[in-house]
N, C-alpha and C positions, 0 to 999 in steps of 0.2 A: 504494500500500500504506500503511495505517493505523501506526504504532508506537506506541510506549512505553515507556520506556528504565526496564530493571532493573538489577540488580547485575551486576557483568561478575565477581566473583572467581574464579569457577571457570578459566574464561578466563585470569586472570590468573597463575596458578600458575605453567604451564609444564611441562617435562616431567618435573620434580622431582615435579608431584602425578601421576605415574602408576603408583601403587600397585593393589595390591589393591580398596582400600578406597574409592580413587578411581575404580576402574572403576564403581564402582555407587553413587557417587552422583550424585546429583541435578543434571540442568546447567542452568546459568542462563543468559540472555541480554537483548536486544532482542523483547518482545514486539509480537509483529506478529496482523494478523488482520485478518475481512471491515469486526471495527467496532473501531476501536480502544479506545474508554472499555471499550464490552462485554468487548475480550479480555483484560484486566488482570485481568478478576476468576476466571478459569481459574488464576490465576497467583500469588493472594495466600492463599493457605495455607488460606482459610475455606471449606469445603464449604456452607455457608449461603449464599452467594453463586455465582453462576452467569454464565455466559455466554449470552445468549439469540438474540445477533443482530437485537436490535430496531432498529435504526440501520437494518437492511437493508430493514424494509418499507415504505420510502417507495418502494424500488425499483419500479413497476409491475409487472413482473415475476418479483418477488419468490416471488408465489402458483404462478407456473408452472414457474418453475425457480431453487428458491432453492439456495445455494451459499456456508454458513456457515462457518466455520472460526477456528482460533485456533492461534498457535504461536509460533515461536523463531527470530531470526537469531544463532547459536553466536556469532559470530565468526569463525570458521573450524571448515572440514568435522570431524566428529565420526562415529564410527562407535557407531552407538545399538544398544544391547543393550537394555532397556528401555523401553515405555511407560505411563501408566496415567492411567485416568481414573472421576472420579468423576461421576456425573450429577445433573441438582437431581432434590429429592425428588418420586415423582409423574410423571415424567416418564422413566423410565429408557428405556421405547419412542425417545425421542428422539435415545438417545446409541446405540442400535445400529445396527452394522453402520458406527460410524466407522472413515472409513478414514485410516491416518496415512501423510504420506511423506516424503520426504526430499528436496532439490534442493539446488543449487548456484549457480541465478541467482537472487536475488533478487525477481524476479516467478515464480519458480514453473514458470515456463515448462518446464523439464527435469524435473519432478517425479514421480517413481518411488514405485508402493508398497511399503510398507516393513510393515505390519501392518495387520490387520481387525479389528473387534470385533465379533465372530460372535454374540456373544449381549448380554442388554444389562449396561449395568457397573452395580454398585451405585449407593450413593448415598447419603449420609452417609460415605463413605468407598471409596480408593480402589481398584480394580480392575488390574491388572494384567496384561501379555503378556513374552515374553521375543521378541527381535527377533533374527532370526537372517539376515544382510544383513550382509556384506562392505564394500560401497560407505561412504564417509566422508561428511558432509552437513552443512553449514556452517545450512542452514535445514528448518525441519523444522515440520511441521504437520498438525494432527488435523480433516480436514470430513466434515460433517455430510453424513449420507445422507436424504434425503426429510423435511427438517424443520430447524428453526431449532438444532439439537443439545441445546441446553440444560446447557454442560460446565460443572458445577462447578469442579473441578479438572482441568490436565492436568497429566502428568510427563514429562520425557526423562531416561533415563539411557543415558552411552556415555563414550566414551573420545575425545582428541582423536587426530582423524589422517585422511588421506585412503584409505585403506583397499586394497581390493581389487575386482576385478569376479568375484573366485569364487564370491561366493554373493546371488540376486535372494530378493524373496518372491512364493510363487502362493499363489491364494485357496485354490486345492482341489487336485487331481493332475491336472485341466487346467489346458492353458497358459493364463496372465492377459493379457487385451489392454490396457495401459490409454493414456490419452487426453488431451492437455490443447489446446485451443485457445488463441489468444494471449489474454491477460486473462480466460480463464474463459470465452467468451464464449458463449453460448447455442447451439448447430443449431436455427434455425427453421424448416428447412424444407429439402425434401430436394433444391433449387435450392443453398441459401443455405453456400457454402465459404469455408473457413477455411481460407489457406494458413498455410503455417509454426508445422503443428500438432506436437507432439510424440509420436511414438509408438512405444510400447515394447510387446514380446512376448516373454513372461518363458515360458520350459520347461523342460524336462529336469531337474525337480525344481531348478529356481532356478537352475541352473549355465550356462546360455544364454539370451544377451539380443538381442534383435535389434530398433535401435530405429532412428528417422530425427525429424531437428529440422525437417526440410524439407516435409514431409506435408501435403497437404493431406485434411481431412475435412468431409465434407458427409451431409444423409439422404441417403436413398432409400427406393423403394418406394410401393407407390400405396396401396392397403387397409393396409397394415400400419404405414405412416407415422403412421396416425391414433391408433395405442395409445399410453398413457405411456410404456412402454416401446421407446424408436426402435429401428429400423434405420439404419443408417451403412455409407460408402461411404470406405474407406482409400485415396487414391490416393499414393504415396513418393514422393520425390523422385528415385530411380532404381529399378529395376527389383530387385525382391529374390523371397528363395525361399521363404517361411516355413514355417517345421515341416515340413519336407520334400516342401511340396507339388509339385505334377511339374511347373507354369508357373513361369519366371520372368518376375515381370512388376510396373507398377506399381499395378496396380490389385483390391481384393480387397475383397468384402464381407462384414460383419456382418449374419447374419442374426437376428433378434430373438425366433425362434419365439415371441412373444405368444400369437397364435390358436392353435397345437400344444402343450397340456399334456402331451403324452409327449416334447416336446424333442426328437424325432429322424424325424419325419417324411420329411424332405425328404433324411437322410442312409438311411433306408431306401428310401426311392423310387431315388436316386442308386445305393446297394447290386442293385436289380431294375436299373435300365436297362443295366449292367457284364453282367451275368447273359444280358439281353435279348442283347447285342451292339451297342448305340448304339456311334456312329462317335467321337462326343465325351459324355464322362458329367462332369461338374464336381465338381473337389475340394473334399470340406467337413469342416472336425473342429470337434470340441465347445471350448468356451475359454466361460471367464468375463469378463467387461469391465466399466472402471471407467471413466467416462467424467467429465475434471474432478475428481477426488478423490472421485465419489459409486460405490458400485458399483450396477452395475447388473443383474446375475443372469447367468443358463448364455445363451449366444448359440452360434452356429454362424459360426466364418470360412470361408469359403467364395471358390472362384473371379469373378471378376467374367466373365459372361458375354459374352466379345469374341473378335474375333479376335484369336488371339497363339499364337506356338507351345507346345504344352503344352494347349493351347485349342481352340477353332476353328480349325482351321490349315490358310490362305487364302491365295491369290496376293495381299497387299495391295496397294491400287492407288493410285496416282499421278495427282495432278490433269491429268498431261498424258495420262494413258489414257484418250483419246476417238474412239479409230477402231481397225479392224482385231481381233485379236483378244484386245491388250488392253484396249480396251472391255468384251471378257465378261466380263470378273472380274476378281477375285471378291470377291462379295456377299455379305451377312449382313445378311438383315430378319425382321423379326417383325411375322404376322400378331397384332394389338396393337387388340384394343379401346378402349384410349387415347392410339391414336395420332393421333388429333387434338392433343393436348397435346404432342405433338412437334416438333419444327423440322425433321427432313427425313423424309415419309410423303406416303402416295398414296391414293387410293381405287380399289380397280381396275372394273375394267367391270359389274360384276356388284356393287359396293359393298363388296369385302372391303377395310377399313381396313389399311395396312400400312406399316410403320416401316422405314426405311433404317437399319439400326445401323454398317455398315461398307460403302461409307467413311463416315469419321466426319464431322459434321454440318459441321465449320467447313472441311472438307477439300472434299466432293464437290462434281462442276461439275453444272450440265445435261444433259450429255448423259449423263454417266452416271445421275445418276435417269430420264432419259427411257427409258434401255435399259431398265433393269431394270422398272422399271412397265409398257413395252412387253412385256418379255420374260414376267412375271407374267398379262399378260392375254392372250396366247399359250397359256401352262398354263392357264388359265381356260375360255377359248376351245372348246381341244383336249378338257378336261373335257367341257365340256356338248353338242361337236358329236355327230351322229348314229352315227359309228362312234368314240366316245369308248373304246370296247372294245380296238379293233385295239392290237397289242403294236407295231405298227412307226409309226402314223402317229395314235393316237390318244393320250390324255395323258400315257401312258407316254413318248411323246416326250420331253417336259418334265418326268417327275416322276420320279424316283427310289422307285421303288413299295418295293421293299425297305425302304426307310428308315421311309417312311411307316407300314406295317403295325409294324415292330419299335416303333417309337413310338407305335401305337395298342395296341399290348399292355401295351408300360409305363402309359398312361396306366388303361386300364383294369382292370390289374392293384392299379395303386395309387389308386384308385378317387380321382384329383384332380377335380373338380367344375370347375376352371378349364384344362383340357388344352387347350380350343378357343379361349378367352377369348384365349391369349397361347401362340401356337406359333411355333416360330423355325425358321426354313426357311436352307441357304446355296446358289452356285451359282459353283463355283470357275473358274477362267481357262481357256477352251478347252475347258468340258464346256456339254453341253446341257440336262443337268437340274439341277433344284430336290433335294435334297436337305435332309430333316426331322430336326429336334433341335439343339440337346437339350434332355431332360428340366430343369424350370423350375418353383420355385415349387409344393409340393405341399402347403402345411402344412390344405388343405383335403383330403386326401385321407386314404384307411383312415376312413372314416366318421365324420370331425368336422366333421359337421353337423349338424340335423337335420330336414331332408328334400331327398332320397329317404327316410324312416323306417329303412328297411332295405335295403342296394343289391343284396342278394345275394338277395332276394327278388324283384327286378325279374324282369321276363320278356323284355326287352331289354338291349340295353349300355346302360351308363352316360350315355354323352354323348347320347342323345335324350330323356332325362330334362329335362322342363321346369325343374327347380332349376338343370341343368346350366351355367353361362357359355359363350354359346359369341360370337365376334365377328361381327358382321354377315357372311350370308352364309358363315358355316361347318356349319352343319349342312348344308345343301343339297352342299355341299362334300366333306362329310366322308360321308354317305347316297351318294353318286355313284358312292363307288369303293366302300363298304361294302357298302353294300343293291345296286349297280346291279349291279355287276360282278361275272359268274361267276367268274371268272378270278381278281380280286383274292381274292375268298373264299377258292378253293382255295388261293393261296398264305399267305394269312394261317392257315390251318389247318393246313399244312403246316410254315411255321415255327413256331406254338404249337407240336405235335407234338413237332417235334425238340427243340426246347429243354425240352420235358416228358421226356422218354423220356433225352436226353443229356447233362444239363447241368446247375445246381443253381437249377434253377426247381421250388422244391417247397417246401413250405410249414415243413419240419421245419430246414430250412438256414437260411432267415429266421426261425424261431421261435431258434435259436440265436445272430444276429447280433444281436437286439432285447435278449436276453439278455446278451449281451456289453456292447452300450451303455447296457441296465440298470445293472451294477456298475459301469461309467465315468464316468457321471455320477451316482451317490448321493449323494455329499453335495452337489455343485453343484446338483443340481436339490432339496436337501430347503434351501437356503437363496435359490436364487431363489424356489421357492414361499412363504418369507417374507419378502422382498421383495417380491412381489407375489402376494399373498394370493386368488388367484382359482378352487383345486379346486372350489369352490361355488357357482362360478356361471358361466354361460355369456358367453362373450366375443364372439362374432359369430356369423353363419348359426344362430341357434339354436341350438346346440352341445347337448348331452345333458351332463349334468354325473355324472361318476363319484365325486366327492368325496374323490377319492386318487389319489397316483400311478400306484401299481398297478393300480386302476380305469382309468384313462386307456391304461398301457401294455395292460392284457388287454383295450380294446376294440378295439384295433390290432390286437391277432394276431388275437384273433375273427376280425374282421372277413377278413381275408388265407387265415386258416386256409379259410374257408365260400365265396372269392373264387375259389380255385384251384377247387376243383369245380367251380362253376356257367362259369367259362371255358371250362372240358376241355368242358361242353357247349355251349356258345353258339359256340367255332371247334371244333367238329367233332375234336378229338381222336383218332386213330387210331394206330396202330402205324406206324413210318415204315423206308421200305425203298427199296432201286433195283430199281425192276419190269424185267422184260424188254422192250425196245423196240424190236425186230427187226422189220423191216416188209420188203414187198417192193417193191426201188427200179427204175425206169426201166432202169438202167444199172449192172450188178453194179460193176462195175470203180472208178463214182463213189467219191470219197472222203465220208465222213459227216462233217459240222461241227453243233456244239453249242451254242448260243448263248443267254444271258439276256436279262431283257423290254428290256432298254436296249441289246439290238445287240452286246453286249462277248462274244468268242469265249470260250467255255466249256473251260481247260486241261485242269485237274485230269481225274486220274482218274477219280473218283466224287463226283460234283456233290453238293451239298445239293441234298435235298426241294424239290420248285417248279414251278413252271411255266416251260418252257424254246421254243425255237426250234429245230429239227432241218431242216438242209438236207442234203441229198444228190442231188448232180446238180444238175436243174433244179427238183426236188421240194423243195418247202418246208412242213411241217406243223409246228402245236404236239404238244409230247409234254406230259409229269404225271411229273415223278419222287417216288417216295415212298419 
């Protein structure tokens, strides 16, 4: 860290100056900052003079991720009621959206925000914020969001004392995530982790903080890594709950909706899959984030797609489970178009690339990859053999047909363009099927793209759409049980059906949830969009540009509204009932059993709509409940 020693009198006083008149004035200290010649001049009274950061561009990486700043080491922690800053002339764009904070190490390292400057501050004179933050703060500093800042003057004012933890500051009325890696340091890549990062998550209207010094942060994501704007991957040092999410656990992503200008994408697809009935649907809330002292706009925290309870919730297995019937499970892979760029993945017989997620990579032996890639090409197999149809000995064996269909209705409910590209399948300890979900990654779906031109126009489902992503070997995959199978139809119709007729799969319930996360995110999303200036233009897949929010959000419902129709016709929509199934058996006396496509005896009273198994006697036939 750069200095420059000013006048210490403020400091000097003691508790004798804690007056009225001393709460608001002006504090002096130890000017610190990215360049120290440059930070002095924030600091010597003359608005004609400026801090620019020009030290900093020898940095090579300066241009890619530059990280200017200027401020104050108190003396000791101070509770700051005011900021203010003046910008050089000409440049006021420069100085907005500074973000100012407060810490207590000296490198910064624990550094908390404390206020934004949401618009830009004059210039010739200074600009002002009131700081409403409990916490007391010995060092204190204003950096530069996407730019060298350009701060003529900065100010602190506060009061000395170590304060309180009753009151945090958030950008907006989402929670603020913010982020500091040791020294500032860059995410270069979504490999490239930072342990002993610091991270704070500020809610409940500032009143609850929940933060870890121990964290490590890295990117992630594949496509979406490539924006200015990242995605990041929050792993704690122990296992935590945030914002009431239902996992506890240490690992949680930021999602960066870049490519989604209506920002909620992926939390209305998650809204449809809960609706559907998926077995695991991932927690996501809307939150702002500040990463390094820059912010960075409206993001989505969301679950990290694993096994854990709250999650995927698996037999987890143990490097010594390699025989019997801990060997089975359980498993968590994803059928993964890039999963060649992984460390534990298979190609199965038929070329479908597939990704081992759990056990986790530094974990699993041999023999259990062997199982499972054995076990996968068995379902493969069973697929493409001649009586692939049969409920008792063809792929139904190995698949969990249920699952699959309720996942093929989310998918093309929410019309994702990537459903096939990256589907996650698990197969828990002591069962024989593959089990699909969950729903992952949507911010290409509700029609941002552009083409298909129009998906509701199709005269097919979505995923045979050549635009569609699909991984090697999934369409063949995905056509087998679709297009091949009587059987699977009728049940994929039958569950539409019920969930149309019983349930809140209808377009006016999600036209009200879209509505709701409208007014949630209004200001967050009307100041990342100035952050990142992009309603104008298209950002990937040749996107259709609506040139406003509200543009963006009504081509989403559009789309969902004109979605629900053309499904009720594409799975056969009907009225759904329990038909009478009375037949005449061999042997009156026999007892009747009930059974679903996977063998499991049927209790209940009155089954769900489906395709079923009816044994009586020695008599075995399928029934159709509707």
């Amino acid at each position: 860290m750069n200095v420059k020693k000013l006048p210490l009198c403020l400091l000097m006083c003691g508790a004798a100056c804690l007056s009225a008149g001393a709460q608001n004035s002006k504090l002096t200290g130890t000017v610190v900052g990215s360049s120290a010649t440059e930070a002095a001049k924030a600091f010597d009274g003359n608005v004609n003079t400026y801090f620019s950061g020009q030290n900093c561009y020898s940095n090579p990486d300066y241009y890619l991720y530059g990280r200017n700043w200027v401020g104050l080491d108190l003396g000791q922690p101070h509770v700051i009621s005011r900021v203010g800053i003046a910008a050089r002339r000409g440049y006021e764009n420069k100085a907005k959206f500074a973000v100012v904070q407060g810490a207590n190490n000296a490198d910064f390292s624990d550094a908390l925000p404390i206020m934004m400057f949401k618009t830009e501050p004059s210039s010739g004179s200074v600009s002002y914020l009131d700081v409403d933050v409990s916490r007391g703060f010995r060092y204190v500093r204003v950096v530069a969001t996407d730019g060298a800042g350009y701060f003529a003057e900065v100010e602190f004012y506060g009061t000395p004392g170590e304060g309180d933890d009753s009151k945090f500051y958030q950008i907006t009325n989402l929670p603020t995530v913010s982020f500091n890696t040791p020294g500032m340091a860059e995410i270069k890549s979504k490999d490239d982790k930072h342990k002993n990062s610091y991270v704070a998550i500020i809610s409940e209207n500032g009143t609850n903080l929940l933060d870890d010094a121990a964290a490590q942060m890295k990117g992630r994501g594949n496509g979406s890594w490539t924006f200015n704007k990242k995605p990041f991957q929050i792993k704690f040092d122990k296992k935590k709950q945030p914002l009431d999410a239902p996992a506890k656990a240490k690992k949680w992503t930021l999602i960066n909706n870049y490519g989604d200008r209506s920002l909620m994408r992926n939390k209305v697809a998650f809204d449809i899959s809960r609706e559907v009935g998926m077995t695991f649907t991932p927690y996501c809330t809307f939150v702002d984030v500040i990463y390094n002292g820059e912010y960075e706009g409206a993001y989505q925290l969301c679950d990290q797609v694993e096994v854990n309870p709250g999650r995927v919730e698996l037999t987890e297995m143990a490097p010594e489970d390699v025989s019997g019937d801990a060997l089975s499970g359980g498993y968590f892979i994803e059928i993964d178009a890039y999963a060649n760029q992984e460390v534990s993945w298979f190609k199965s017989n038929r070329g479908i690339p597939v990704t081992i997620k759990s056990p986790d990579d530094d974990e699993i032996v041999s023999a259990q990859s062997a199982y499972i890639k054995d076990y996968f090409n068995k379902l493969e197999t069973a697929l493409w053999s001649s009586n692939f149809t049969d409920p008792v000995n063809g792929y139904r064996k190995y698949l969990d047909l249920e699952s699959f269909l309720r996942y093929f209705i989310v998918c093309e409910l929410d019309g994702n363009l990537d459903s096939f590209w990256s589907t996650y399948m698990w197969k828990d300890r002591g069962e024989d099927v593959f089990h699909v979900g969950p729903v992952w990654d949507v911010d290409l779906g509700f029609q941002n793209y552009g083409s298909p031109s129009s998906v509701n126009t199709m005269s097919d489902y979505l995923y045979t759409h050549g635009s569609a992503s699909k991984a090697d070997g999934m369409l063949d995959f995905v056509n087998r049980i679709i297009k091949q199978d009587a059987g699977a139809a009728t049940e994929l119709s039958n569950i539409w059906s019920e969930l149309r007729q019983n349930g809140n799969l209808n377009y006016e319930y999600f036209e009200a949830r879209i509505d709701e996360y409208v007014k949630e995110l209004e200001e967050s999303q009307k100041l990342n969009f100035e952050r990142w200036p992009i309603l104008n233009r298209s950002v990937q897949k040749n996107q259709k540009v609506f040139g406003s929010y509200e543009g963006e959000v009504n081509n989403l419902k559009n789309f969902l509204e004109g979605r629900f129709t053309v499904l009720d016709r594409f799975m056969n929509r009907h009225t759904v009932g329990i038909d009478d199934i009375t037949t005449d058996v061999e042997d009156s006396n026999a007892e009747t059993e009930l059974f679903d496509l996977q063998g499991r005896r049927v209790t209940v009273g009155t089954p769900l709509p489906g395709l079923y198994i009816r044994r009586t006697g020695s008599k075995v036939e399928k029934v159709i409940i509707r």
